[in-house]
Structures are given as C-alpha cells and as structure tokens.
C-alpha positions as CSV (number, residue, x, y, z in Angstrom):
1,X,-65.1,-41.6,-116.2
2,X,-63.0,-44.9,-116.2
3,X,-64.4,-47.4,-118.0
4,X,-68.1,-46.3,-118.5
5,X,-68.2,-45.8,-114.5
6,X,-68.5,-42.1,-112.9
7,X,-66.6,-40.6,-110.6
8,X,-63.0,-42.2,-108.9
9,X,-61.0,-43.8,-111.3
10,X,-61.3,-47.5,-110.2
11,X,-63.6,-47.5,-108.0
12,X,-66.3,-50.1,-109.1
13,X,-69.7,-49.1,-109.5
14,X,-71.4,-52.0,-108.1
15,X,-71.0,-53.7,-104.1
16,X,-70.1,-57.4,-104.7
17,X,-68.9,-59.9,-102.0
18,X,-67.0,-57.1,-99.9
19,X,-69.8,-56.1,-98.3
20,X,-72.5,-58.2,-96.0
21,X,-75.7,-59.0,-97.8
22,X,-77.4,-57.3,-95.1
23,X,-76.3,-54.2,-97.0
24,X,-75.7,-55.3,-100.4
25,X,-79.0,-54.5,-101.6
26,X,-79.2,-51.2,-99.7
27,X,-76.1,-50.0,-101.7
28,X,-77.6,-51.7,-104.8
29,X,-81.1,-49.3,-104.9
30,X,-79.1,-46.3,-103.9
31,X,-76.8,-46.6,-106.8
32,X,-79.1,-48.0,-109.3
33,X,-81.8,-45.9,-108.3
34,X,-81.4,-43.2,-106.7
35,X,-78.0,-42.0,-108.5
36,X,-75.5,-42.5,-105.6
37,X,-71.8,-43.6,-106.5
38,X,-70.0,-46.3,-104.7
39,X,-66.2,-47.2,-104.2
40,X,-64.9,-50.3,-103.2
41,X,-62.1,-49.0,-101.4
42,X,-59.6,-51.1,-103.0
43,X,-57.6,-48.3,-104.6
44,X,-57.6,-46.7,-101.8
45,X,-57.0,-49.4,-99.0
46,X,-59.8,-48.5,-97.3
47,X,-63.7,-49.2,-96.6
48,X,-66.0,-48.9,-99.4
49,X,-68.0,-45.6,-99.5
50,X,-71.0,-44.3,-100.8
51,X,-71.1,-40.9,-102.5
52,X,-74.8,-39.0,-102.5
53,X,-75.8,-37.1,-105.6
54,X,-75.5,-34.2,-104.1
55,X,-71.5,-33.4,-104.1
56,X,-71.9,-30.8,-101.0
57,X,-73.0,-34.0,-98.8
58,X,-70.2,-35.9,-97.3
59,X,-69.4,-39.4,-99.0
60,X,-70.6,-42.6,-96.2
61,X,-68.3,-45.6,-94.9
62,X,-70.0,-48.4,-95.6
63,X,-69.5,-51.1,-92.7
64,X,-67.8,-54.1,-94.0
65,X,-68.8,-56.4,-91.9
66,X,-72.2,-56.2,-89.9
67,X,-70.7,-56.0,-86.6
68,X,-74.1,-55.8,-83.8
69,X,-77.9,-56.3,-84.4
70,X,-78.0,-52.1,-84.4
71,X,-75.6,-51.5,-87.6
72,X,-77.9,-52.2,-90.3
73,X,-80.5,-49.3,-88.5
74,X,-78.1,-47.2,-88.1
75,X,-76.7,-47.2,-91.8
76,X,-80.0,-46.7,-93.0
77,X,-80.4,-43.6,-90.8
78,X,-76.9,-42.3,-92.3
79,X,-78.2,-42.7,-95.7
80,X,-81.2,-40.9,-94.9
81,X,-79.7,-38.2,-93.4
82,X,-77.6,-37.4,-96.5
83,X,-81.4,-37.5,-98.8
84,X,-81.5,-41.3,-99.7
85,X,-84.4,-42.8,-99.4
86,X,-85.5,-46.8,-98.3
87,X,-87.9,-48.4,-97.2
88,X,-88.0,-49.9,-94.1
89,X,-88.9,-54.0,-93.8
C-alpha cells in the first residue's frame, strides 16, 4: 500500500482526465463499488488498467481515447466478462 492506495505502488486509485468521460464513470463504480483497482499507467508508460478483485482474472486496458461508436460496448462486455457488473443506459 502507497499512500493509503492498494495494490501498484503509484498507480493512482482514481481515473481523472486521462481517460474519456465516456468511461470515466464506468471505472469510477467499478473501483468504488465493486472493489476493482485501477492504474494510471504513468509509472509504467503505458495505458491505464483495471485490475478485478479476483487476482486469478487478468488485469483490462482501459482505451484512452474512445476511438469508434462500438468501444464503449465493447469495454463494458470486457468488464463483464472478468465479473463486473453495470448497468446498461
């Protein structure tokens, strides 16, 4: 733990202007709510991920920009797949 946040030291626990709002608030519930871990990616020099609860699941790329009318859906449908849950609009 680095400074009060789980998991990767430096990571940041919260999405802020790195990622689309599109899929800021998706990120938001999942770590708030659900107990999912995020990293910005800055340590790392990469995309932010998204690390389920459930350490056996494989951590998610989170898209950084929202590229095509399909991204959002398919993100959601990655996020299921690893045992989030969110509702659909």
């Amino acid at each position: 733990m680095v400074n009060g946040i789980r998991g990767v030291g430096g990571g940041g626990g919260r999405p802020g202007r790195e990622l689309p709002k599109e899929f800021r608030g998706i990120v938001s519930e999942l770590v708030d709510k659900q107990g999912w871990r995020y990293d910005n990616g800055a340590r790392r020099g990469g995309h932010p991920r998204l690390y389920p609860p459930d350490p056996a699941q494989p951590p998610l790329s989170v898209p950084t920009t929202a590229g095509d009318r399909r991204s959002l859906g398919n993100f959601v449908a990655q996020v299921r797949r690893l045992g989030g849950r969110w509702r659909t609009r």
